[in-house]
C-alpha positions, 0 to 999 in steps of 0.5 A, a space after each residue: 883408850 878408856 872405855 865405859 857404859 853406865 845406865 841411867 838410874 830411874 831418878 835420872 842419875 848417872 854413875 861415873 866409873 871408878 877408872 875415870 873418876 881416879 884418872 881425870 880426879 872427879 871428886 863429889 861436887 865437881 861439876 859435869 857439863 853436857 855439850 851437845 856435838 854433831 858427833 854426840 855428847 862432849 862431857 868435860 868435868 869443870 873443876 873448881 878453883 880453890 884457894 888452896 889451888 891458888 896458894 898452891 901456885 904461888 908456892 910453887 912459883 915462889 922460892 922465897 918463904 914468907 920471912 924471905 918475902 918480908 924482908 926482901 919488900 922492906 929492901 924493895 927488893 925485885 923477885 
């Protein structure tokens, strides 16, 4: 179980620590959303898509390469 307190700047920022930046991959410009819970504060961290996540799955679904694609759909070939 991970384990952190952080203080409340007087600007009313937060620091998030290293061990969960590094384990849930929170960069700078990730966004943090505060849901409020009968037990507290649920913080979940809102990743955005890029496209470089969206090619990044198409070439692994994919086990074609782009020349393999191209002549399979002049062939009408399915995937």
């Amino acid at each position: 179980m991970m384990y952190a307190i952080t203080k409340v700047s007087s600007s009313n920022q937060i620091v998030v620590p290293a061990e969960f930046r590094k384990v849930y991959d929170i960069t700078a410009g990730d966004e943090l959303s505060w849901t409020k819970t009968e037990e507290g504060i649920l913080l979940k961290v809102e990743k955005k898509v890029t496209e470089e996540d969206i090619i990044g799955l198409i070439k692994k679904e994919l086990p074609y390469n782009s020349v393999e694609i191209k002549k399979r759909g002049s062939k009408g070939l399915k995937w």
